[in-house]
N, C-alpha and C positions, 0 to 999 in steps of 0.2 A: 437188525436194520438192513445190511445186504441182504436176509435173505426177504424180503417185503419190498425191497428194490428191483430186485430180480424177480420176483413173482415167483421166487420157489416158496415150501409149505414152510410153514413155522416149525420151527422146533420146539424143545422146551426149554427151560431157563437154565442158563447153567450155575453152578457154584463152582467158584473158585476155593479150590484146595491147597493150592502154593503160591507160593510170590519170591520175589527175589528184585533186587536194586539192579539199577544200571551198572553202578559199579560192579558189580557180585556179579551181573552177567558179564561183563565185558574181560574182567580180569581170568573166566573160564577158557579164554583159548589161549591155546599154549603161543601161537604168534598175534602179536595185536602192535598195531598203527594205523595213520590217517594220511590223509592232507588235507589241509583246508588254507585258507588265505588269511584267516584270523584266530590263528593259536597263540600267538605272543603276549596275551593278554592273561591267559590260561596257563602259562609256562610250569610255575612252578606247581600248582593244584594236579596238573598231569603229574607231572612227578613227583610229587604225593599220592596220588589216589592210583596209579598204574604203572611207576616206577621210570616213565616213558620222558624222554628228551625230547626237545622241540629245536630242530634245524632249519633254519632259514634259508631257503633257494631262491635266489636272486632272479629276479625277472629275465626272460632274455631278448627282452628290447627296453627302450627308457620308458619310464613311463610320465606321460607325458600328459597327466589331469591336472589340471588347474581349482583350487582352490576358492571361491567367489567367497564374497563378504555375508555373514548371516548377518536375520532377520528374527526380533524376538517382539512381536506386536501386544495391544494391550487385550485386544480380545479377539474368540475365534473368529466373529464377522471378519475383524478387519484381513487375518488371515488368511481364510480362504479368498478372500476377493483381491487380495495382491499376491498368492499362486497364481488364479484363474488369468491377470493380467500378465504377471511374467512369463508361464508357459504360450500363454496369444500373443505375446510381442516376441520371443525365441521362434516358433514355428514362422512367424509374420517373416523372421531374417532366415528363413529356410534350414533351420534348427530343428532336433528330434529331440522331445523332450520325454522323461519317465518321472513320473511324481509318485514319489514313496509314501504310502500313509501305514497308521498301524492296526487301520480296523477296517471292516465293509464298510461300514456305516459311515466312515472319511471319506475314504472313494465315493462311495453315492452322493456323499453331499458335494461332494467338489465336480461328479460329476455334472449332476442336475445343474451347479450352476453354469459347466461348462456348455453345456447345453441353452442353457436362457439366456447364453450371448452367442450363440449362431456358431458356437466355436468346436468344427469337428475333433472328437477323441474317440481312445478305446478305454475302457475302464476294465481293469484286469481282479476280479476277486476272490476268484477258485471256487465261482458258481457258475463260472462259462471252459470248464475244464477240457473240454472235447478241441474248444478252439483258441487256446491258451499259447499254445507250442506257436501255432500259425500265427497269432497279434505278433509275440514277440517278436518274433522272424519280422514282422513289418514295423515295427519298431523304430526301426534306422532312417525309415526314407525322409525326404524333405518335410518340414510341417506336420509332422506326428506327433502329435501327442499321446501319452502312454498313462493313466491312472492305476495304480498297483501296489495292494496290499505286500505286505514281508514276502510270505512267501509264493505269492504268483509270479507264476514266469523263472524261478531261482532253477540256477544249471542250463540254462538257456541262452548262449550270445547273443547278441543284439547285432547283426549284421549293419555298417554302415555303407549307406550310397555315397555315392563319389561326393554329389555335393554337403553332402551333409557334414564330410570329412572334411570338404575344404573351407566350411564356411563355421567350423570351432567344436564340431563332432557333437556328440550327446552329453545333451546338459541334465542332470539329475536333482532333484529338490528333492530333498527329506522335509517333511513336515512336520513332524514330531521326532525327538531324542527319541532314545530307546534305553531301557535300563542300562543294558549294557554297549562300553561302547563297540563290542564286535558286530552287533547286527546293524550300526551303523556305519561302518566301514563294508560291512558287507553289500549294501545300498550304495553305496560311492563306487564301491568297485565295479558296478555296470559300466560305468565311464570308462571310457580311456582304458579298454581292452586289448592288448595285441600289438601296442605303440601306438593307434589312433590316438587322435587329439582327443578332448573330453573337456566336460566342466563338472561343478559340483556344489551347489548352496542346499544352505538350511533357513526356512522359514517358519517358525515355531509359535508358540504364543505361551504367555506368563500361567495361562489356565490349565495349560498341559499337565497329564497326573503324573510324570513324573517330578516335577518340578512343586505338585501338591503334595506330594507325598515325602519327599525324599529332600528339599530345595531351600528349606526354610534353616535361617531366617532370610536367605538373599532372595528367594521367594517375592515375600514381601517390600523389598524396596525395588523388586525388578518393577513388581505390581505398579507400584505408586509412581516410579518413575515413567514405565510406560503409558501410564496415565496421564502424564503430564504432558509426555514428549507424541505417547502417537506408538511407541516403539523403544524396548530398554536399548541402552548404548551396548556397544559389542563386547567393552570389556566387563559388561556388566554379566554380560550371558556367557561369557566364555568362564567365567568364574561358577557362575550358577550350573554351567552344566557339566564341570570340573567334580563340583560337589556333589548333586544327584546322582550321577553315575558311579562316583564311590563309595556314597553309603547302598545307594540301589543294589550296589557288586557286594559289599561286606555283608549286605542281608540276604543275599542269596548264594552267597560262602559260604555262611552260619550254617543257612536250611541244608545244604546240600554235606556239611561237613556232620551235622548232625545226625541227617539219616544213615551216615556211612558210621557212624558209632552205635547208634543203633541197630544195624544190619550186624552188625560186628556181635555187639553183645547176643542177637537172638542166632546168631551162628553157633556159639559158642555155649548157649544154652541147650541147642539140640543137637550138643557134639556126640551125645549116644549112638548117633542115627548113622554116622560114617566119618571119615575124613573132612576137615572143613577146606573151605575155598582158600 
């Protein structure tokens, strides 16, 4: 595929003759460690699977993100059209907003309709890569709005302008859970970088897959109630996404616990070949 990108000649196909697990590579260097802002969830699995402790280094200013009330609606319409109004009422009060989705296909459609109400954005989806780095950077200024899949834009500050610090810094919308809840903390932690101010909601809806998949049965009274009401109640959803995200995590412990037993057993079956890992 690069080389058809590039315009170099094709080659021929290759086959793959080895393979080896993340773990199995990782645990090959003799030093190994990280950092990241959301290990605490992972604590003890490091230290099962790499022997590695996880230390907590304290911020060194407060931090200083604010918390907003989520939103779990009864279906995607109503959704996206009360993001599209909340980030156009936040830039309206000289606010820079970044709206989290978890697909292209979110972003387009939230942008389009940000679009068919006159409402300038940038839509971020790692099909405008060259000018990716530059959105972000603009990010910050008054009235910006930001649409941006996971990983667009990640490892990139959000520079804030003056006003936009004085007037409640950058507000962040997740629109969907994510399996796990690190990669939503890691969407929050845009906010409130560096001791700037910040904000931070969630606007979801009852259709969301993980809440199909993993959700049931408060799934279904989230359903019925949002049905009724317009929107499930917050303790309904903080329950529901309590739940999802720990069977979501326990099924993707399983997978991940299981391949490292596997990896194990076919180590140990071609221990003729040399020393195992």
């Amino acid at each position: 595929m690069i080389e058809a990108k590039e315009g170099a000649q094709i080659t021929g196909q290759r086959k793959t003759l080895s393979q080896m697990t993340y773990q199995r590579f990782f645990r090959r260097y003799l030093l190994l460690g990280g950092m990241t802002g959301t290990a605490r969830e992972t604590a003890t699995e490091l230290r099962g699977t790499y022997d590695l402790a996880v230390l907590r280094v304290p911020t060194h200013k407060p931090v200083r993100r604010t918390r907003l009330a989520d939103s779990c609606f009864a279906t995607n319409v109503q959704r996206w059209g009360s993001v599209a109004q909340r980030a156009q009422e936040l830039a309206a009060a000289g606010r820079a907003v970044l709206v989290g989705t978890r697909s292209v296909e979110a972003s387009e459609t939230l942008g389009a309709l940000l679009q068919a109400r006159g409402v300038a954005h940038t839509v971020l989806n790692a099909r405008q890569d060259r000018a990716e780095a530059e959105a972000v950077a603009q990010a910050g200024e008054p009235g910006r709005i930001t649409v941006a899949t996971n990983m667009a834009g990640r490892g990139t500050d959000i520079k804030l302008a003056r006003q936009v610090s004085e007037s409640g810094g950058l507000n962040v919308i997740l629109t969907e859970f994510h399996e796990s809840a690190r990669v939503d903390r890691q969407l929050f932690g845009r906010s409130a970088r560096q001791g700037e101010a910040g904000s931070v909601e969630a606007m979801v809806c009852v259709e969301d897959e993980l809440f199909a998949r993993f959700g049931a049965p408060l799934t279904a009274l989230a359903r019925a109630m949002a049905a009724r009401r317009g929107r499930a109640p917050a303790w309904l959803l903080q329950l529901l996404v309590r739940l999802a995200q720990a069977r979501a995590d326990a099924y993707n412990r399983r997978i991940r616990l299981q391949t490292l037993k596997q990896d194990r057993k076919t180590a140990e079956g071609m221990g003729f070949t040399g020393k195992r890992d």
